[in-house]
C-alpha positions as CSV (number, residue, x, y, z in Angstrom):
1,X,48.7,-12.4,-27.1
2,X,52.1,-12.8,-27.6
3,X,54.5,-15.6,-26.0
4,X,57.7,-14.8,-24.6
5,X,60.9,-16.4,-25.9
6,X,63.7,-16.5,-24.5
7,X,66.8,-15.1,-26.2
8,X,69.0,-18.1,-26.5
9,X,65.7,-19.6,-27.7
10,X,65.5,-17.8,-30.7
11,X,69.3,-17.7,-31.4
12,X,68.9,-21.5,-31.5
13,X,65.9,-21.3,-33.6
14,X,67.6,-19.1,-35.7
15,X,70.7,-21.5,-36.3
16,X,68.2,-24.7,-36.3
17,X,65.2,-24.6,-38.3
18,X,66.6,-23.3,-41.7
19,X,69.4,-26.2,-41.7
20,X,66.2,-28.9,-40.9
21,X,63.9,-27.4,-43.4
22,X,61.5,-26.4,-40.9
23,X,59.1,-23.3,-40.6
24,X,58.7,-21.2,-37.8
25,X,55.5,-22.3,-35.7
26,X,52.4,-20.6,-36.3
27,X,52.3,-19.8,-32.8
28,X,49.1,-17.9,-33.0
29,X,47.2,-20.7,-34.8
30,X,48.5,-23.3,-32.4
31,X,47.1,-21.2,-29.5
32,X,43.6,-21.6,-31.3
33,X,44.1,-25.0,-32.3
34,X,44.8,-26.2,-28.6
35,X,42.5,-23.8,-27.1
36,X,39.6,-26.5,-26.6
37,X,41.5,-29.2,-24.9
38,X,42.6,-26.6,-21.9
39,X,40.9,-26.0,-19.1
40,X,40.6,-23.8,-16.1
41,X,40.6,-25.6,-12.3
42,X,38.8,-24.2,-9.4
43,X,39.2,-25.1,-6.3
44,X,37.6,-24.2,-2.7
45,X,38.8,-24.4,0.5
46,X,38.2,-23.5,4.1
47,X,40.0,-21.5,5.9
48,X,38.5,-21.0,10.2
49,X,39.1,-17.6,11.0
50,X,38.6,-16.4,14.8
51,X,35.3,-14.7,14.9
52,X,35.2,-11.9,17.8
53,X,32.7,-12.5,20.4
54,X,30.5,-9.7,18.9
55,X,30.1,-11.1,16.1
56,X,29.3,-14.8,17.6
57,X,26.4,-13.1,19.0
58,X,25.1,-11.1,16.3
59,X,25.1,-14.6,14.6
60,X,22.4,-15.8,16.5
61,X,20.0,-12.6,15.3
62,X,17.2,-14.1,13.2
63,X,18.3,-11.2,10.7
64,X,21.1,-12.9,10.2
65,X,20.2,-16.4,10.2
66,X,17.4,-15.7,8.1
67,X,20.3,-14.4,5.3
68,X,22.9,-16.7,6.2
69,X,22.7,-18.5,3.5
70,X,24.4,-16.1,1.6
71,X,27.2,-16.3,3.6
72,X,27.6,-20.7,4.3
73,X,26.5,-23.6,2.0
74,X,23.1,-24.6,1.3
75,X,23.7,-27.5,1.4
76,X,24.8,-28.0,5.5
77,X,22.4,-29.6,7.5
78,X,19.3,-27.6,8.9
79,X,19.7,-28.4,12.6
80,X,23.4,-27.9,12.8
81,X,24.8,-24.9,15.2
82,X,25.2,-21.5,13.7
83,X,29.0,-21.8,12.5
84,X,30.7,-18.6,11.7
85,X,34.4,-19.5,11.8
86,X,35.1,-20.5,8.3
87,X,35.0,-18.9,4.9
88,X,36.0,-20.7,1.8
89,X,39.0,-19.4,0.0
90,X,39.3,-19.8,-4.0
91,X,42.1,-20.6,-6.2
92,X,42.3,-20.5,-9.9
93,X,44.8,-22.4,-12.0
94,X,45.0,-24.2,-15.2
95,X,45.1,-27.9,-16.3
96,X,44.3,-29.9,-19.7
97,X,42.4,-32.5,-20.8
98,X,44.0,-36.0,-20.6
99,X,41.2,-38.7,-22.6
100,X,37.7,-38.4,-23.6
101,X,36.7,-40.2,-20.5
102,X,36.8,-37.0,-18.3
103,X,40.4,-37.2,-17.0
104,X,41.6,-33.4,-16.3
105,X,45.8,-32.9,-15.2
106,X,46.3,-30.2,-13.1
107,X,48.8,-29.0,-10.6
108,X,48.5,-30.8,-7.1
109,X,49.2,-27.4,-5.2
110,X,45.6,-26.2,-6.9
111,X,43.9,-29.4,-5.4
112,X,45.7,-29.5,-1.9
113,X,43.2,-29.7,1.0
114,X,40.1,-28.4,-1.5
115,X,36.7,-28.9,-0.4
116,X,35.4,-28.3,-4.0
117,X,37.0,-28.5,-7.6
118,X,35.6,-27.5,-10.7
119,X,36.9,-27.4,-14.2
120,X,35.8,-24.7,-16.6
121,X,35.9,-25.9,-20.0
122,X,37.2,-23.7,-23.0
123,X,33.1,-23.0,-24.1
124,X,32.3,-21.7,-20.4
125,X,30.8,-25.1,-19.2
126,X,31.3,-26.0,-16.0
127,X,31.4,-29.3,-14.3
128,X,32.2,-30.6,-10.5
129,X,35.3,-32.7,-10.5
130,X,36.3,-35.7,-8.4
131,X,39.9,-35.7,-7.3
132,X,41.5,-38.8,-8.7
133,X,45.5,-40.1,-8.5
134,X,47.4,-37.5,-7.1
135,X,51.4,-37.4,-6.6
136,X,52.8,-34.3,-4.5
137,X,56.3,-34.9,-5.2
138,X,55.6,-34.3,-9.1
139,X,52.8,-31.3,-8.0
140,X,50.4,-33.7,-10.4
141,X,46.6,-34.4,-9.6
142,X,44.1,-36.0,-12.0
143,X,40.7,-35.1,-11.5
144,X,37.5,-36.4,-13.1
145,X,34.5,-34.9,-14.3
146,X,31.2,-36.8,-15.7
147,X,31.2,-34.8,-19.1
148,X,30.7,-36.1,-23.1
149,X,32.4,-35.1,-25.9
150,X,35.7,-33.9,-24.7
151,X,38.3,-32.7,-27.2
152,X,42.0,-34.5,-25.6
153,X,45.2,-33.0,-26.7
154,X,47.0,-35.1,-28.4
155,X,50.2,-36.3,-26.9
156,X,53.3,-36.7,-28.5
157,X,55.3,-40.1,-29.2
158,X,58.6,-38.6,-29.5
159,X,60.2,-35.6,-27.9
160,X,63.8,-34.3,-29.0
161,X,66.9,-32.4,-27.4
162,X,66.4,-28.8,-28.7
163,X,63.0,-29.1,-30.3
164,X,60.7,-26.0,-29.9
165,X,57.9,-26.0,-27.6
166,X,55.5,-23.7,-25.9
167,X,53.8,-23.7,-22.3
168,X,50.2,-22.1,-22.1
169,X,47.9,-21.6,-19.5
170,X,44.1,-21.4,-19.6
171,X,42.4,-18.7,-21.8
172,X,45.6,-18.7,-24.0
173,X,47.1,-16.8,-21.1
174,X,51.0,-17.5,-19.9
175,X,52.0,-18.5,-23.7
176,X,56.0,-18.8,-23.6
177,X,58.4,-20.5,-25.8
178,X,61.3,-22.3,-25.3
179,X,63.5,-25.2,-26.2
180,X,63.8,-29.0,-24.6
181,X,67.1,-28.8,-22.7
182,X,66.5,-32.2,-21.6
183,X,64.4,-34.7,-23.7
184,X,64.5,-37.3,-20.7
185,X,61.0,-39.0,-19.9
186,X,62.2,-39.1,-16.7
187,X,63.4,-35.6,-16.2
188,X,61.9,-33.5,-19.6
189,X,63.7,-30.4,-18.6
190,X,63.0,-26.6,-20.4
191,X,63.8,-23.2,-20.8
192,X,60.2,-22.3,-21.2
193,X,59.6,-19.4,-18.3
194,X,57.2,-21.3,-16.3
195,X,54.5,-19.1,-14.4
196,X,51.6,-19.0,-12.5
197,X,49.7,-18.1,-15.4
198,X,50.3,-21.5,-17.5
199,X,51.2,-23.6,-14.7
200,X,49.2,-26.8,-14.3
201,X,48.5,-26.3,-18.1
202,X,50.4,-28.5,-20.8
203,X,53.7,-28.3,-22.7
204,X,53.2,-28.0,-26.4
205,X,55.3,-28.5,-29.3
206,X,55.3,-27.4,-32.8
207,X,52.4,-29.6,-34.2
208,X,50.2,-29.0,-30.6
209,X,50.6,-32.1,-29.2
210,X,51.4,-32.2,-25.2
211,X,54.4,-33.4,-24.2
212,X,54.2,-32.8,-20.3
213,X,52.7,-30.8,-17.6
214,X,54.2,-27.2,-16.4
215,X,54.6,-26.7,-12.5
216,X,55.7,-23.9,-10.7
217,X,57.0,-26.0,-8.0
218,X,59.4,-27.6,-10.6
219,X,61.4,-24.6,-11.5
220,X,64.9,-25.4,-11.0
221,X,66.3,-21.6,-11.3
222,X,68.8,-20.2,-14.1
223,X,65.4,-20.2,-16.2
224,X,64.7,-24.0,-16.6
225,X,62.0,-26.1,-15.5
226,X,61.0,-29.4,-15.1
227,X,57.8,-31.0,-16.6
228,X,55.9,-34.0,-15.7
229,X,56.3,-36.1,-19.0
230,X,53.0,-36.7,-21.1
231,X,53.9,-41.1,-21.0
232,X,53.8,-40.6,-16.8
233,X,50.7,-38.4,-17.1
234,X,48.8,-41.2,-18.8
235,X,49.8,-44.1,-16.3
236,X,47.8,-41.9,-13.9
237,X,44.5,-41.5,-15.1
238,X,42.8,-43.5,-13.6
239,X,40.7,-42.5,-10.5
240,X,41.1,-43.8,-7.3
241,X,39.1,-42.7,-4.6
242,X,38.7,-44.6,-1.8
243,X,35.4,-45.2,-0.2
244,X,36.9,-45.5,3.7
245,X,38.9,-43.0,5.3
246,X,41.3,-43.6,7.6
247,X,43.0,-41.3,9.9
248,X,45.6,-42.9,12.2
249,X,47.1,-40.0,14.6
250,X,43.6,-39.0,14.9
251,X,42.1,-42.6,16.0
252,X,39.0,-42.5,13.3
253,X,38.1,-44.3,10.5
254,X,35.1,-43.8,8.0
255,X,33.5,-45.3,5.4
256,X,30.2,-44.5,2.6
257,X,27.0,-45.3,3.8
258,X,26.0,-48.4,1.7
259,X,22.5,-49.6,0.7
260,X,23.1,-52.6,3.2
261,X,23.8,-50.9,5.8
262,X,21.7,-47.7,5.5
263,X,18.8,-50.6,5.0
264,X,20.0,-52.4,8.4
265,X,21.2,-49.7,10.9
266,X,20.7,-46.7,9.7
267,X,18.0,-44.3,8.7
268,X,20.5,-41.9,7.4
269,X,20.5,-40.2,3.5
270,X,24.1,-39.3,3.6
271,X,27.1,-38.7,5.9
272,X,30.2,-40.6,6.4
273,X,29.5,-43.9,9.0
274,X,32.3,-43.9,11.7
275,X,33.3,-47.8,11.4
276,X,35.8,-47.5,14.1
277,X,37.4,-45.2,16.8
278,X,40.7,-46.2,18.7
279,X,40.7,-46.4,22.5
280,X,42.1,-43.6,23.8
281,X,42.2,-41.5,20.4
282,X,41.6,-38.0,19.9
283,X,38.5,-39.1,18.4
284,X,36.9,-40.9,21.3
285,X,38.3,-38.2,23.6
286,X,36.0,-36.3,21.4
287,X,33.1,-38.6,22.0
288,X,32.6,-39.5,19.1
289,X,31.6,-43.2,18.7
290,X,31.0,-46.7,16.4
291,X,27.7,-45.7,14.4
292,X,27.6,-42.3,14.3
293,X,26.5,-40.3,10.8
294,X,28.9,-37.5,10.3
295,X,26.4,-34.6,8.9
296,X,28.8,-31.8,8.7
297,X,32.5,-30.9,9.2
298,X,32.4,-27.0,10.1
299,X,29.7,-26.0,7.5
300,X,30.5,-28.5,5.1
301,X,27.7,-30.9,4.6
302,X,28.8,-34.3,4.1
303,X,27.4,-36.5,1.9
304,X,30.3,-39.3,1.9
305,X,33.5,-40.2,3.2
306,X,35.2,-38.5,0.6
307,X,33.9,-35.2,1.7
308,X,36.0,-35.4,5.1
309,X,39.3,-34.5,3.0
310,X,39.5,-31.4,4.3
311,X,39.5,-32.8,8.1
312,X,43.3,-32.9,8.6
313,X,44.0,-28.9,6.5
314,X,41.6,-27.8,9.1
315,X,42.9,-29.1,12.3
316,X,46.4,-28.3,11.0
317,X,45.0,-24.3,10.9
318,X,43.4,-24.3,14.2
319,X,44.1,-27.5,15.9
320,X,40.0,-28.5,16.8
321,X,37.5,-28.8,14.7
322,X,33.2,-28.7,15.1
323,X,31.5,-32.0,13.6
324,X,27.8,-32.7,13.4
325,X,26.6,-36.2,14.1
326,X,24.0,-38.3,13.4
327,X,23.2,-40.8,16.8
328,X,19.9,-42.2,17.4
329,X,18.3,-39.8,15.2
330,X,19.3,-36.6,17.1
331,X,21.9,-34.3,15.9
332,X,24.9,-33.8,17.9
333,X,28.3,-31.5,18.0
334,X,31.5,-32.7,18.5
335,X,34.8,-30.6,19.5
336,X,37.2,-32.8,17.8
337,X,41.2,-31.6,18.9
338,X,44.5,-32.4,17.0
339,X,46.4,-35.2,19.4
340,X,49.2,-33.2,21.0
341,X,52.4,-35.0,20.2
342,X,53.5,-36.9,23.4
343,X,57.1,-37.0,24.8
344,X,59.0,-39.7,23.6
345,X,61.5,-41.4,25.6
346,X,63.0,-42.8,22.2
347,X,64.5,-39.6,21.4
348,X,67.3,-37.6,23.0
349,X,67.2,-34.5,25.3
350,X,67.9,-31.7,22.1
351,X,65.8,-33.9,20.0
352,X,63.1,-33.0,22.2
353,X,63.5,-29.5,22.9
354,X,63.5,-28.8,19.1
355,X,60.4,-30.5,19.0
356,X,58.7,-28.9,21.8
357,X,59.9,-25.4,20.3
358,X,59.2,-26.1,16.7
359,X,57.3,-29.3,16.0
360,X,59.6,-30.8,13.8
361,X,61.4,-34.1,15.1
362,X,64.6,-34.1,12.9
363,X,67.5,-36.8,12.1
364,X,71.0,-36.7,11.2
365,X,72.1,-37.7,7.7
366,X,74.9,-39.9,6.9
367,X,77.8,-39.1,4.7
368,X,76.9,-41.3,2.5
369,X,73.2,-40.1,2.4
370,X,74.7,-36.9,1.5
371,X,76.6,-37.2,-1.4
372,X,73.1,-39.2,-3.0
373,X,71.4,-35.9,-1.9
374,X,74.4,-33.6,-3.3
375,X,74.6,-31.9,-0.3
376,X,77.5,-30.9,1.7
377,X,75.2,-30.4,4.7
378,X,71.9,-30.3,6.6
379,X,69.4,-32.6,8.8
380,X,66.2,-34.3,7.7
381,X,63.0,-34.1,8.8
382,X,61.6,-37.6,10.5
383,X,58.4,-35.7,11.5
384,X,56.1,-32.7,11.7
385,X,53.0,-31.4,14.1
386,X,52.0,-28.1,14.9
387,X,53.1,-25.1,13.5
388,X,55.3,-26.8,11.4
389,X,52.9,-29.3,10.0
390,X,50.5,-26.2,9.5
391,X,53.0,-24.3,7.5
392,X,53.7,-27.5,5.2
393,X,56.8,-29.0,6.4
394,X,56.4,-32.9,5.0
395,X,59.0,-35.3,6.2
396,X,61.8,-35.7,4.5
397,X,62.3,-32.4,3.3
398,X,65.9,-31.4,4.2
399,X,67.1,-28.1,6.2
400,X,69.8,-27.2,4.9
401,X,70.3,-23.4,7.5
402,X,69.0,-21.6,10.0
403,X,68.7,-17.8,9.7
404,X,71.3,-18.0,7.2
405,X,73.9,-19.9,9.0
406,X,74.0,-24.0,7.9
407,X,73.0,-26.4,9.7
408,X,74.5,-30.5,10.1
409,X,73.2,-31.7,13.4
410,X,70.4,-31.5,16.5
411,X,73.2,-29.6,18.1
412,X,73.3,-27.0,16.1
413,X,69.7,-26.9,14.8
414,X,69.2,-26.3,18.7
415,X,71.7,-23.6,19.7
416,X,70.4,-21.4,16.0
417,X,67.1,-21.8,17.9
418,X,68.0,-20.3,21.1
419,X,69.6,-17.8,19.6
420,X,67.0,-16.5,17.9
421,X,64.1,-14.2,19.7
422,X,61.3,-15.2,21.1
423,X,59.0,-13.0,18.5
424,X,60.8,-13.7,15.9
425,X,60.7,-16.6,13.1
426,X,63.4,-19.3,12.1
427,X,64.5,-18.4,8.9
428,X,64.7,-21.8,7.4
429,X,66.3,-23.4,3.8
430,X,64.8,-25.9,3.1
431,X,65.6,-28.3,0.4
432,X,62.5,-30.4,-1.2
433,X,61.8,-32.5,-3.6
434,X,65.6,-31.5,-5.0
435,X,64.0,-27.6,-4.7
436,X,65.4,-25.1,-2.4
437,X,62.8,-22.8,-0.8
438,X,63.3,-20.5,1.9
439,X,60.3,-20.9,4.6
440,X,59.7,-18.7,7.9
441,X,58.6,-21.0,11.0
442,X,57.4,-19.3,14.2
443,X,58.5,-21.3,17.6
444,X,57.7,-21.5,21.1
């Protein structure tokens, strides 16, 4: 396979390496060389789906229960309800091997709201991860896998305005070369085309040693893209999953069942142990109380509190959720709903309305905000629920238009609303993370 190179890449080349002394990059060879320390990531998620009432009911056939195991995980608990309103979605992407220790880099966006990661190792093994550190704004995760003998890239010590480099995907795929615009730690900035193909997969230079991560969701246009840079990559190695969960709009906390307190109270294998549920929650609402074993979230059998990560992806995509519980040694379901956002008396009369309509509770940004931002205009998101939150908005991304026209108060955000159809969607541009992005948002 052949990388692509940019033009101005090899005119530089061209000028460059016979005035240094230095050959032209085996590029084939380092593709071999570095093939062992990439990897590729697999991730799962759920997605609910509405099921038509016909098919509820042919659910409950012993034909079908009796093969249903083809369709849901082994794993969920024997007892639990037929469930037939989620199927698992895959995504493939790339990442690399950080230490010998099992740390993996990848892309955040692959991990986002997965139930189940795996990395695939250059000889076809195959190993469950753990999702370690993750940072969205830098689209980094570090996962963790219990494996031996790991071959690590090496990383570099120095990187160089203008030096050639090359970003590569798993199974050599995505190879393209480029040059270090910026050398920055802080901003190591490329003209390497950045792709799906190699994204979440390392930056190379000439000798094979990493110098940063490539991300899709870095790309700044005109060809260049940023990279997380190899000296942050290794500060985040180190895994960090929690062994309580904690889910404040929701009213619900959970923790691992220990072998104190599975001795003491509980004669439970596995599940998460619900250590507390705020009065008046969404989760006592529910009915769900202090003590209970959650067995299964949808058909996902849980087996700790980590395994309740997907919880808030799957209210966000249908706003309730089924659980199986644990109490007293029988097995119970739960409906647990997604807290409808109260009106707030803190916030004015359009501040509302655009909430009600879109879900978003915005604020205006100062002058001097602005010119920190580089922008000329556009509000800020303080909050998000519903639709928006289900489509990704995250506070403080910025919107910057509506349906093409800008945007620089409540006021206006408001009357671009109303003027817009009822079946139609709010064009939005959206500014995150320093990225523009154009995103469509239905509203009430």
């Amino acid at each position: 396979m052949q990388p692509r190179v940019s033009a101005f890449s090899f005119f530089i080349l061209a000028i460059l390496l016979p005035q240094v002394g230095l050959a032209a990059p085996d590029v084939a060879q380092l593709m071999r060389t570095s093939a062992s320390g990439i990897v590729a990531i697999q991730s799962v998620r759920l997605i609910k789906v509405t099921v038509p009432e016909v098919e509820k009911k042919a659910a409950q056939t012993h034909v079908y229960q009796a093969y249903s195991h083809i369709f849901h995980d082994v794993d969920a608990p024997v007892n639990a309800a037929p469930v037939t309103s989620t199927v698992k979605k895959k995504t493939n992407g790339s990442g690399f091997i950080l230490n010998r220790n099992g740390a993996v880099v990848t892309n955040y966006q692959f991990v986002k709201g997965a139930q189940e990661l795996y990395v695939v190792l250059a000889d076809k093994r195959r190993f469950k991860a753990r999702l370690g550190s993750v940072d969205s704004k830098r689209d980094l995760a570090v996962l963790n896998i219990s494996a031996t003998n790991l071959e690590p890239l090496p990383q570099a010590t120095h990187i160089a305005d203008g030096e050639w480099v090359l970003a590569i995907g798993a199974n050599q795929k995505g190879a393209s070369a480029g040059r270090i615009i910026s050398g920055e730690s802080a901003a190591l900035i490329t003209d390497a085309d950045v792709t799906a193909a190699n994204s979440g997969g390392p930056l190379l230079n000439a000798q094979g040693e990493v110098l940063g991560m490539n991300s899709t969701a870095l790309r700044l246009g005109a060809g260049a893209a940023r990279h997380v840079a190899v000296n942050n990559l290794s500060r985040d190695a180190a895994p960090t999953v929690p062994s309580n969960q904690t889910w404040p709009k929701l009213g619900l906390s959970a923790q691992d069942i220990t072998p104190n307190l599975q001795t003491q109270t509980l004669k439970a294998d596995g599940g998460a142990w619900v250590s507390q549920v705020a009065k008046g929650s969404a989760a006592a609402k529910a009915g769900l109380q202090k003590g209970d074993v959650i067995r299964a979230l949808e058909s996902i059998a849980i087996s700790n509190a980590a395994d309740l990560a997907p919880l808030t992806e799957l209210l966000n995509q249908n706003d309730a959720v089924q659980l199986t519980v644990l109490r007293a040694g029988t097995l119970q379901i739960v409906q647990l709903a997604q807290p409808m956002p109260a009106k707030r008396s803190d916030i004015s009369p359009v501040h509302q309305l655009i909430l009600d309509k879109t879900g978003l509770i915005i604020q205006e940004i100062s002058t001097a905000a602005k010119a920190s931002l580089q922008i000329e205009h556009g509000v800020q998101v303080s909050q998000a629920s519903n639709a928006a939150a289900r489509i990704g908005f995250e506070v403080g991304d910025i919107i910057l238009s509506v349906n093409l026209k800008k945007t620089d108060s409540a006021q206006q955000l408001y009357e671009q609303i109303n003027a817009t159809q009822k079946d139609e969607a709010l064009l939005l541009y959206v500014q995150r993370n320093g990225v523009p992005q154009f995103v469509e948002l239905p509203f009430n």
